[in-house]
C-alpha positions as a Python dict, from the first residue, in 0.01 Angstrom:
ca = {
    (1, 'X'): (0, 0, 0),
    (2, 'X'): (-62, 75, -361),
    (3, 'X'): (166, 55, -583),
    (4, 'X'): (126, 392, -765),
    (5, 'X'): (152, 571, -395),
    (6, 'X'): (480, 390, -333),
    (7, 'X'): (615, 433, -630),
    (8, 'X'): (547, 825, -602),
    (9, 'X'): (760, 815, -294),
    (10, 'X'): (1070, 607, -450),
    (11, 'X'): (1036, 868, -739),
    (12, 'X'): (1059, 1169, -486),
    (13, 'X'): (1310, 1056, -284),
    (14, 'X'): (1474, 917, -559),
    (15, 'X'): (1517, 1293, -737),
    (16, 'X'): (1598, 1439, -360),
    (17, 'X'): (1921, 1230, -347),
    (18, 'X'): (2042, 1160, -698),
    (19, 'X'): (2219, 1444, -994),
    (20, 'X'): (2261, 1394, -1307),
    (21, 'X'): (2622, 1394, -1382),
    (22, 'X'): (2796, 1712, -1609),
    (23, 'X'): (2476, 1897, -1552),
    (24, 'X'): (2547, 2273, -1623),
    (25, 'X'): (2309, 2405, -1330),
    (26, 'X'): (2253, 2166, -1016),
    (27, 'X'): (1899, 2194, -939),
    (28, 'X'): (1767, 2071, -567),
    (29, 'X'): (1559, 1749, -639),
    (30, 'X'): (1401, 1736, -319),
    (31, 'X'): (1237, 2096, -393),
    (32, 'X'): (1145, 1937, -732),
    (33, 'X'): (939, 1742, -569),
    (34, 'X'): (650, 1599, -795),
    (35, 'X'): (277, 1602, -696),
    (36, 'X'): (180, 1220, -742),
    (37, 'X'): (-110, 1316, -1003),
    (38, 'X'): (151, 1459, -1249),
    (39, 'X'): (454, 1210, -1183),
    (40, 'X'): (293, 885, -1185),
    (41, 'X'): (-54, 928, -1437),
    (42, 'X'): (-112, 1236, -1683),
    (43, 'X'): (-477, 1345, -1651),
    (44, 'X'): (-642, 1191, -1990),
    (45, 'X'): (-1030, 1269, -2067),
    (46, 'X'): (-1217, 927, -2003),
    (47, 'X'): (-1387, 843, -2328),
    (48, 'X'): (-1688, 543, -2284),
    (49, 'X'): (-1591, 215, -2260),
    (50, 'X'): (-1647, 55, -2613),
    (51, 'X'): (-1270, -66, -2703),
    (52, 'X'): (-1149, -324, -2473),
    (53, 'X'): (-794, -203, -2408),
    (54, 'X'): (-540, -495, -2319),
    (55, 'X'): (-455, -495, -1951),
    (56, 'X'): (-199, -676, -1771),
    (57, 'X'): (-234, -981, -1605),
    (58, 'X'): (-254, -873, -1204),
    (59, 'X'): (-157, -1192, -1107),
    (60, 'X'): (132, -1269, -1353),
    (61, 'X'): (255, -904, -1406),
    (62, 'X'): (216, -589, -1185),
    (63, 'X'): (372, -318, -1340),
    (64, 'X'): (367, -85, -1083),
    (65, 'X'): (518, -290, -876),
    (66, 'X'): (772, -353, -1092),
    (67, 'X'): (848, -60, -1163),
    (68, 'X'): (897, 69, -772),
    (69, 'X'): (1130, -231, -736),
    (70, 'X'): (1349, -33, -1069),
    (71, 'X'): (1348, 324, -860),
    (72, 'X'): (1424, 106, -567),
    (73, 'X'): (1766, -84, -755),
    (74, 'X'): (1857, 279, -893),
    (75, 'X'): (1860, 419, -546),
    (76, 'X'): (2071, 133, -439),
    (77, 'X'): (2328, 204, -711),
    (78, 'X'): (2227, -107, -898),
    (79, 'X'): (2145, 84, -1224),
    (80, 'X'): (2171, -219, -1459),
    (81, 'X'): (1969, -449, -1272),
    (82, 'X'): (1713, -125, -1309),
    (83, 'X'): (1705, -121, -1650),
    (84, 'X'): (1612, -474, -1669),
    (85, 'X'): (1339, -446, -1474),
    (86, 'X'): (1248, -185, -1654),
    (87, 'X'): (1299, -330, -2009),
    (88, 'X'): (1076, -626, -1843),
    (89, 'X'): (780, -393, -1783),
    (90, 'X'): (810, -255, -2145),
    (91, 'X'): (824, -580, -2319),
    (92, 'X'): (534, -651, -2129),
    (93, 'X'): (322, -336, -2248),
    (94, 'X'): (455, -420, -2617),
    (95, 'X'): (326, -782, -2601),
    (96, 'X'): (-32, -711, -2462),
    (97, 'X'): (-47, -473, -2771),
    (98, 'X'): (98, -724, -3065),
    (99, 'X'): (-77, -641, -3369),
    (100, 'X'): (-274, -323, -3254),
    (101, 'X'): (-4, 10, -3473),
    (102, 'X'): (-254, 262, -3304),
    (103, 'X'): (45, 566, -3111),
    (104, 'X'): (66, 455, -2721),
    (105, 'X'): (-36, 685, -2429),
    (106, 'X'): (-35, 619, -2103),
    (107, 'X'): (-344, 693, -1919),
    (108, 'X'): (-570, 489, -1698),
    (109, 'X'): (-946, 387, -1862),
    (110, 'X'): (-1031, 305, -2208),
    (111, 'X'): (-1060, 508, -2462),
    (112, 'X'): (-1394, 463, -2756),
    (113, 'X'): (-1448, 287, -3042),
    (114, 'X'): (-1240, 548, -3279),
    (115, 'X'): (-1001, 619, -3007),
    (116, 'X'): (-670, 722, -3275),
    (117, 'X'): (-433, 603, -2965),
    (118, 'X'): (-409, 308, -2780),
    (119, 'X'): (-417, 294, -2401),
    (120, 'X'): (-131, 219, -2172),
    (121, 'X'): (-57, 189, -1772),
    (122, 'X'): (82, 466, -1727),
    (123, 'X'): (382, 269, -1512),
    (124, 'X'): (528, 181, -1852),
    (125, 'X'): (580, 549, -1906),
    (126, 'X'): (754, 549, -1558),
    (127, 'X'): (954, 240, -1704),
    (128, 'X'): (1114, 435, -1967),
    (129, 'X'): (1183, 742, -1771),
    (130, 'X'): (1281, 525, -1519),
    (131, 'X'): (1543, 343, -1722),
    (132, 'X'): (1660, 676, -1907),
    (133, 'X'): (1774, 835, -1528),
    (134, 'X'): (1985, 512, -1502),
    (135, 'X'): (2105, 492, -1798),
    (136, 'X'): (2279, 866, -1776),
    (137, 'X'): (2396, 768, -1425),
    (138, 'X'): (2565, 467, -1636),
    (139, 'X'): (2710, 746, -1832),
    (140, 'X'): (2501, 634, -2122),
    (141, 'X'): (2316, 978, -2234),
    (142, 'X'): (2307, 841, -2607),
    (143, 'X'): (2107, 561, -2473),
    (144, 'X'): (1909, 759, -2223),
    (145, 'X'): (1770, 1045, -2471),
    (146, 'X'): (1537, 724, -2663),
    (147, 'X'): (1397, 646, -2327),
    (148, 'X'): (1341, 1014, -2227),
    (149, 'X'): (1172, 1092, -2519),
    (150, 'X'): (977, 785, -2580),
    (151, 'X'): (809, 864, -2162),
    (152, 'X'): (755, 1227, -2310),
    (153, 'X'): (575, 1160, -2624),
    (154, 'X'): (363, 872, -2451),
    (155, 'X'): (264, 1122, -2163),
    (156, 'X'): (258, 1436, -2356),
    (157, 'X'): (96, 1608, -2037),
    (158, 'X'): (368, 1534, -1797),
    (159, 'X'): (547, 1852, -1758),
    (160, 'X'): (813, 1644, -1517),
    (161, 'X'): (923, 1402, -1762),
    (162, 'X'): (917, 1698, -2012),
    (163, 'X'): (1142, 1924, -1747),
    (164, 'X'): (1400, 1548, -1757),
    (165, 'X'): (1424, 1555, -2105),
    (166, 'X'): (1527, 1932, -2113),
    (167, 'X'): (1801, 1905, -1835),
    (168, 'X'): (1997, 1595, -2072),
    (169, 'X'): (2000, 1819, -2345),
    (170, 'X'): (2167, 2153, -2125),
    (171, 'X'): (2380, 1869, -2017),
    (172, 'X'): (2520, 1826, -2347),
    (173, 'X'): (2501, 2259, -2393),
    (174, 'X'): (2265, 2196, -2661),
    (175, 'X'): (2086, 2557, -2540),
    (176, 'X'): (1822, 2560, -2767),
    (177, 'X'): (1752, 2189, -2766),
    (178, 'X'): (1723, 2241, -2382),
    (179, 'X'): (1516, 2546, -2350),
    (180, 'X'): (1267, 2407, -2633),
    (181, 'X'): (1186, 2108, -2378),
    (182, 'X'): (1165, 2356, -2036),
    (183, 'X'): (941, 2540, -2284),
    (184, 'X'): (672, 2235, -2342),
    (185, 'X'): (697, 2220, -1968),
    (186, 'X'): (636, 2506, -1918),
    (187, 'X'): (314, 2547, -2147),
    (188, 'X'): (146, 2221, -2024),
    (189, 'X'): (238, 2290, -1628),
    (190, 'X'): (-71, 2418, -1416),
    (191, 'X'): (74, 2762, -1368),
    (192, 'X'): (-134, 2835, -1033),
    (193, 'X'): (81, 2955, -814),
    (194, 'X'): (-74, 2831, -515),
    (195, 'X'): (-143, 2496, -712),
    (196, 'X'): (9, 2111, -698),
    (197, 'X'): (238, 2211, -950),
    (198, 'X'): (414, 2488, -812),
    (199, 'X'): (756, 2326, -803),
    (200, 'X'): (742, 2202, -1180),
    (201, 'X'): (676, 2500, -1292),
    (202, 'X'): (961, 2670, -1132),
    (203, 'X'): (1171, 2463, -1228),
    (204, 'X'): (1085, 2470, -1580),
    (205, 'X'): (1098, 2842, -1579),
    (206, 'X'): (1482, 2839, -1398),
    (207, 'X'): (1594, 2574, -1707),
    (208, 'X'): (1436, 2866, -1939),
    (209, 'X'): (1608, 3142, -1811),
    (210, 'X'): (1981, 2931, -1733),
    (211, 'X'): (1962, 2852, -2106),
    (212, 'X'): (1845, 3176, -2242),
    (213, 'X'): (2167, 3343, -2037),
    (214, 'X'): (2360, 3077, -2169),
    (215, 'X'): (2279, 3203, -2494),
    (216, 'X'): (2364, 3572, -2424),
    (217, 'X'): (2001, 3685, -2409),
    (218, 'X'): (2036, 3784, -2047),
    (219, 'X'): (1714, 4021, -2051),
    (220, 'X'): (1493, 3707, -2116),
    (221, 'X'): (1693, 3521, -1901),
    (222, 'X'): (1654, 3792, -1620),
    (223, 'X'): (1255, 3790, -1696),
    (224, 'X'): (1225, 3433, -1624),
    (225, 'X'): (1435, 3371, -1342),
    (226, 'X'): (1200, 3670, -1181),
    (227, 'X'): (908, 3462, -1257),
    (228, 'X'): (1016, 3161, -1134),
    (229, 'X'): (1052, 3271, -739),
    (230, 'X'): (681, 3369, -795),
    (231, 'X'): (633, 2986, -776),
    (232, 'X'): (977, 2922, -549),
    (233, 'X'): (1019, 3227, -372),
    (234, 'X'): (1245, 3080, -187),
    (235, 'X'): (1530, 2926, -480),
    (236, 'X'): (1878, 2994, -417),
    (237, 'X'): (1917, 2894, -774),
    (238, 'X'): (1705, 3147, -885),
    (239, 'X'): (1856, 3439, -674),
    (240, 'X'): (2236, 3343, -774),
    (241, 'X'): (2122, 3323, -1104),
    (242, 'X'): (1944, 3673, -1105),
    (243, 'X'): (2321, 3819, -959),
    (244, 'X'): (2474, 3654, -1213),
    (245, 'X'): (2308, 3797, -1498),
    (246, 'X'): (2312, 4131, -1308),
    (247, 'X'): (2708, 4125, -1292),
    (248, 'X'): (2705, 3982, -1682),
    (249, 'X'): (2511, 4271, -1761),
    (250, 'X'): (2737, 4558, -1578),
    (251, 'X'): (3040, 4454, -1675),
    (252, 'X'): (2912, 4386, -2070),
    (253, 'X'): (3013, 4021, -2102),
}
């Protein structure tokens, strides 16, 4: 089996069972389930092959492979051993690119001549999501957020990982922080609502509108919510949420 499709289902089943702790709304992981296109690869534009990007070894290193063993140790409850698999495939990724101060992204091909970024498997951004979810489950959020961010800014186009690094930050009831992050989410997601997306999106608009009531601004908050059971019709999230915000706004509070 390839590694990218098995790691897509450790990832899945991975957010269906596990919560991150002191979370201020518990979302349902398994109906945040990720299309495999957006959790494992963001779609890149394929540029002609001029600049030989480094690749790992497939004999001495596969990364993908690697990596599904990390998801695999953090649904175990080995979260340490994770992260050093994890920090393995990274060091990996930064010694195939010693010398070469170009920005990282992940994508899969090579990029030209004048390419202003150089290319990465995109498994390494799974590595540092990857070791960011264990490291909150170690209770280590101040470790987690360089992790979270780093898989964001090397895979700008993965409205998933951005959705992660939202839900640390309404963790910590940093609002704003938390709705800025649901908001890049939300403006990179495919917003068909019959598309592969459908549950990213949702989410993303739920974290919008829990943070915007959290904030007082329970019109927004009511506006988003709405649109979010366009693409969940179905979220008991979204539905308690709308009654709360209804009650907030009777009673004045």
């Amino acid at each position: 089996m390839d590694a990218r499709i098995a790691l897509t289902g450790l990832v899945s089943l991975l957010l269906a069972g596990t919560a991150h702790a002191n979370t201020a709304e518990v979302e349902n992981r398994a109906t945040g389930a990720v299309a495999p296109a957006t959790l494992v690869a963001a779609a890149f534009e394929r540029g002609p092959a001029k600049f030989k990007v480094p690749r790992f070894d497939a004999v001495k290193f596969d990364a993908g492979a690697d990596v599904a063993q990390g998801f695999n140790l953090i649904r175990s409850g080995k979260q340490a051993q994770a992260v050093k698999v994890f920090d393995k495939v990274i060091a990996q990724a930064q010694q195939h690119l010693t010398g070469d101060t170009r920005p990282r992204l992940c994508r899969l091909g090579a990029g030209g001549a004048d390419d202003a970024s150089a290319s990465i498997d995109p498994a390494v951004c799974d590595a540092h999501f990857g070791k960011g979810f264990a490291l909150i489950d170690m209770g280590r959020g101040d470790l987690a957020e360089a992790e979270l961010r780093q898989a964001t800014v090397m895979a700008p186009t993965n409205a998933h990982f951005a959705n992660e690094y939202a839900e640390l930050f309404k963790s910590r009831r940093d609002w704003q922080r938390s709705y800025d992050n649901f908001a890049q989410a939300w403006a990179i997601v495919d917003k068909s609502t019959t598309g592969p997306d459908v549950s990213i999106a949702a989410r993303a608009l739920r974290g919008m509108g829990f943070d915007k009531a959290a904030m007082g601004q329970y019109d927004e908050a009511e506006k988003l919510y709405t649109q979010s059971l366009q693409y969940d019709p179905n979220s008991d999230i979204a539905k308690a949420e709308l009654g709360n915000i209804a009650r907030r706004k009777a009673i004045g509070s």
